[in-house]
N, C-alpha and C positions, 0 to 999 in steps of 0.2 A: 460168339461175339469176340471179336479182334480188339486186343486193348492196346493203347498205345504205348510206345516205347517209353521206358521214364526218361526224366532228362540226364541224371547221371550215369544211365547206357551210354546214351546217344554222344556224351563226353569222351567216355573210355575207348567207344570204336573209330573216333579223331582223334584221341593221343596214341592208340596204336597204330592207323594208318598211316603217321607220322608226315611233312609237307610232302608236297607234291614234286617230281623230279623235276630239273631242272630241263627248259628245249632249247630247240635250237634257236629259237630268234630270245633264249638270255643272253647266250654267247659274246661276248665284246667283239665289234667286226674287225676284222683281218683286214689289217692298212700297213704304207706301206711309207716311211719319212726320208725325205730325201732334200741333199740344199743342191741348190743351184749359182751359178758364179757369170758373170754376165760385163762386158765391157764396150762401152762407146767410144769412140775421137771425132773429136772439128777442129779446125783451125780458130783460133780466136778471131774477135773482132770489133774487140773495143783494147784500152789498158789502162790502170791508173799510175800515173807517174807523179811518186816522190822525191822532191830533191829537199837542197838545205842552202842557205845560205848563212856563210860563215864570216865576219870581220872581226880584227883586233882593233882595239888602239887604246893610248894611254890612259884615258879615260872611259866612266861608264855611258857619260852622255856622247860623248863620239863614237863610242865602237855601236851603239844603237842609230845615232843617225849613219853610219856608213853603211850599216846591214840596210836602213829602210831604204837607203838610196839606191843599191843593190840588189835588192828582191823588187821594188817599182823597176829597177830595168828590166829584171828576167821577169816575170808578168806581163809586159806589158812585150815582150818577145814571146810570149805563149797566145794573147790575143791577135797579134798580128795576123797567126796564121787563122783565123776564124774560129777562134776558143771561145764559147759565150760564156760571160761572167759566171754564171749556173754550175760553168764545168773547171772553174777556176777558186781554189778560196787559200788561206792563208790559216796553219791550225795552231802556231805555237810560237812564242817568242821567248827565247831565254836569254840572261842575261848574267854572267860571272866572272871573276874577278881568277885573273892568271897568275898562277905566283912560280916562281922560280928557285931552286935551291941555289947560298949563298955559301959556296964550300968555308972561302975564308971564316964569314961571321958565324959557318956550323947553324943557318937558319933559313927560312923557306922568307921572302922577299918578293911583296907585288909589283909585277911587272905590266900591268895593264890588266883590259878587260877584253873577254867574249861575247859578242852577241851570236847567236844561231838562232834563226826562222828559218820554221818547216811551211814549204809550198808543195800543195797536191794540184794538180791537175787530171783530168777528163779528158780520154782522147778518143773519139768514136770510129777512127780513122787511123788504122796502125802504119797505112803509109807517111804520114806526119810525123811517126814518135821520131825517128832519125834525128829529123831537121829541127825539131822542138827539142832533143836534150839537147842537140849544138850549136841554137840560139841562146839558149838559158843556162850554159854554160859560158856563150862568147859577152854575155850580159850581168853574168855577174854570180851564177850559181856556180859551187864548188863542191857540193858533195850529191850521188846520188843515190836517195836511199832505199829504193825500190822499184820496181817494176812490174805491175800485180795486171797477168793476164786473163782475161776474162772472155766470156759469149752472153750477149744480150737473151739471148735462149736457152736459159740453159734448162729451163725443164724436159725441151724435147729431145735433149742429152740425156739425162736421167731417164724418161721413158723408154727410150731404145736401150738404155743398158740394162732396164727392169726386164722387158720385154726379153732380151737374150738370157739374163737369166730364168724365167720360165722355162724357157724352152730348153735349158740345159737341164734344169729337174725335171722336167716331165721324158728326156731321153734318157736320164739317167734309171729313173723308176720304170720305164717302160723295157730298159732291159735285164734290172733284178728282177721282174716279174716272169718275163717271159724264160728266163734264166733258170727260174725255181717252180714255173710248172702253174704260174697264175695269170689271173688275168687283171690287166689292170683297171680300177672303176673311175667316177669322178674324183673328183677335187674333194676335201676334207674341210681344209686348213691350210693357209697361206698367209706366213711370217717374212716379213723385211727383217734382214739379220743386219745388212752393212751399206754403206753406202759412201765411198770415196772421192774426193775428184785432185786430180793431181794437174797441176799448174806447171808449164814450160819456166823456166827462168833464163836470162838473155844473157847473151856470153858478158855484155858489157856490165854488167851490174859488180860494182865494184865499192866500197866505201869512201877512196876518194877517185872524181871524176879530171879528166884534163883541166887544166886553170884556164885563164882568160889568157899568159900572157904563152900558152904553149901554144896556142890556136884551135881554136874547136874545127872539130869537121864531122860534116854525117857521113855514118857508114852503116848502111842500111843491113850488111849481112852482119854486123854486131848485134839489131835487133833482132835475129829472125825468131820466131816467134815459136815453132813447132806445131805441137795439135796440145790441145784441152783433152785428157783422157778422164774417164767418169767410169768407174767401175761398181756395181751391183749383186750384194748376194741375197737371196730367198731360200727359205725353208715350205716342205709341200708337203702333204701329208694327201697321198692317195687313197681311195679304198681298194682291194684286190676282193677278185671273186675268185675259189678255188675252185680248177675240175673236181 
């Protein structure tokens, strides 16, 4: 009769056959990380334009009404050209007090007041900006404080600069692989690392703009606009199959 193993055998010949070796599919898979670098351009086709309007005068209630009387002109020379209210508004009004240093009395001495209002406009139409700074200049605007080009679309910017940087990891991995004797498998893993867009800025963009009594004039290749470039990086993580 065969009796059965006791159990504190049957302990002792699993503590000496000790775990089980390790195979091939523990192994962590052979991959392969690679970034990629990718860039788009358009021509813009909208802009938003910043000016200011600026007046002094002796007083604080005069140099307020001279600005509001000054910003109603240049406004109302941004609607001319078919600017709807929508794309037209008014963001700021300051209001301070100018002083002057008085060498004789060795003291600083008020000389009047400042007003400055900031006017943004909406231009869907980059052939207009010309004729629009030097309306609103011939109107009454004397400083211009920006010029911010833009594309109504810009995600189908962004996609094509995504899109080329894929394909610049996935050539770049495809030829450390082929390089070192593997093969390359799917996709892993796929990280957006950066994502940039750099804006054109227009020769005329300047802190102070021509006055009223120099004479405005549009000069369209003072606008010119350039391209909207949009650049993209991704990180890739391939798998590699070894011969």
């Amino acid at each position: 009769m065969v009796r059965p193993l006791s159990l504190s055998f049957v302990l002792v010949l699993s503590v000496l056959a000790g775990p089980a070796p390790a195979t091939a599919q523990d192994a962590p898979p052979a991959t392969v990380t690679v970034s990629g670098e990718g860039t788009a351009a358009a021509a813009p086709d909208r802009a938003v334009v910043r000016f200011g309007v600026v007046t002094r005068a002796p007083t604080a209630e005069e140099a307020r009404r001279r600005n509001a009387t000054s910003a109603r002109d240049a406004m109302n020379a941004v609607r001319a050209l078919d600017i709807s209210e929508q794309q037209l508004r008014m963001e700021s009004l300051r209001l301070q007090p100018r002083y002057e240093y008085n060498d004789e009395k060795n003291r600083r001495e008020l000389r009047g007041y400042t007003a400055t209002r900031h006017v943004v406009a909406e231009v869907d139409s980059l052939d207009v900006l010309p004729q629009l700074v030097a309306d609103v200049v011939a109107e009454g605007a004397n400083r211009l404080d920006a010029i911010d080009y833009q594309l109504r679309d810009r995600a189908a910017l962004r996609n094509e600069a995504l899109r080329s940087a894929a394909g610049a990891a996935r050539e770049k991995a495809q030829l450390l692989s082929e390089s070192l004797g593997a093969v390359l498998g799917p996709v892993r893993t796929i990280t957006e690392q950066k994502f940039d867009i750099v804006r054109p800025t227009p020769q005329a963009r300047s802190v102070q703009m021509a006055t009223k009594a120099t004479g405005a004039q549009a000069e369209p290749e003072a606008y010119a606009a350039g391209e909207i470039e949009v650049g993209a990086q991704v990180q890739v993580v391939f798998d590699l199959r070894t011969n």
